[in-house]
C-alpha positions in Angstrom: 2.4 -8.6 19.4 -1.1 -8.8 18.2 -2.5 -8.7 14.7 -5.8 -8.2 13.1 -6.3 -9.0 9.9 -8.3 -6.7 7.7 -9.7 -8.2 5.0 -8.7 -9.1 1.4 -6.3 -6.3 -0.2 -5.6 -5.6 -3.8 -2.9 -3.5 -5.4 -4.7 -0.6 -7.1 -1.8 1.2 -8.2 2.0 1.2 -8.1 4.2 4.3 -9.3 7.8 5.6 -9.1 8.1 8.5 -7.8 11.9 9.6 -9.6 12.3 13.1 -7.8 12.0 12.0 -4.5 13.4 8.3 -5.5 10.2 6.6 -4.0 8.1 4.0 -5.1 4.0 4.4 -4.0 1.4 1.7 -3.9 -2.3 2.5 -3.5 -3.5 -0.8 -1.7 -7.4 -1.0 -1.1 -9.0 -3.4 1.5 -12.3 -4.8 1.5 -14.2 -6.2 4.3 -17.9 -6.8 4.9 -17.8 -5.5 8.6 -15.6 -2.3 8.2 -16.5 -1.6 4.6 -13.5 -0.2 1.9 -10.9 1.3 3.1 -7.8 2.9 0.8 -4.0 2.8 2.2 -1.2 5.0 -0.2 2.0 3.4 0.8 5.0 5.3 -0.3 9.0 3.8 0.4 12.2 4.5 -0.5 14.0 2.7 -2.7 16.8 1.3 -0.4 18.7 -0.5 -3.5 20.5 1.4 -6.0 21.6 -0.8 -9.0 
């Protein structure tokens, strides 16, 4: 399996989504080659406590 490894990212934003029981984290990367790019994440929440 064969990785690249983007550049440096930073959590812009994390919500809970309580509707759809999700949780959503805006993550962007910067890197001098490829510029800034923006990634929305969104997961389930596997764990009910």
């Amino acid at each position: 399996m064969h990785h690249t490894k983007f550049g440096d990212g930073v959590i812009v934003s994390m919500a809970n989504v309580a509707k759809r029981d999700q949780t959503r984290a805006q993550i962007k990367f910067t890197n001098p080659a490829y510029g800034t790019k923006e990634l929305l994440l969104a997961f389930a929440n596997l764990t009910k406590l």
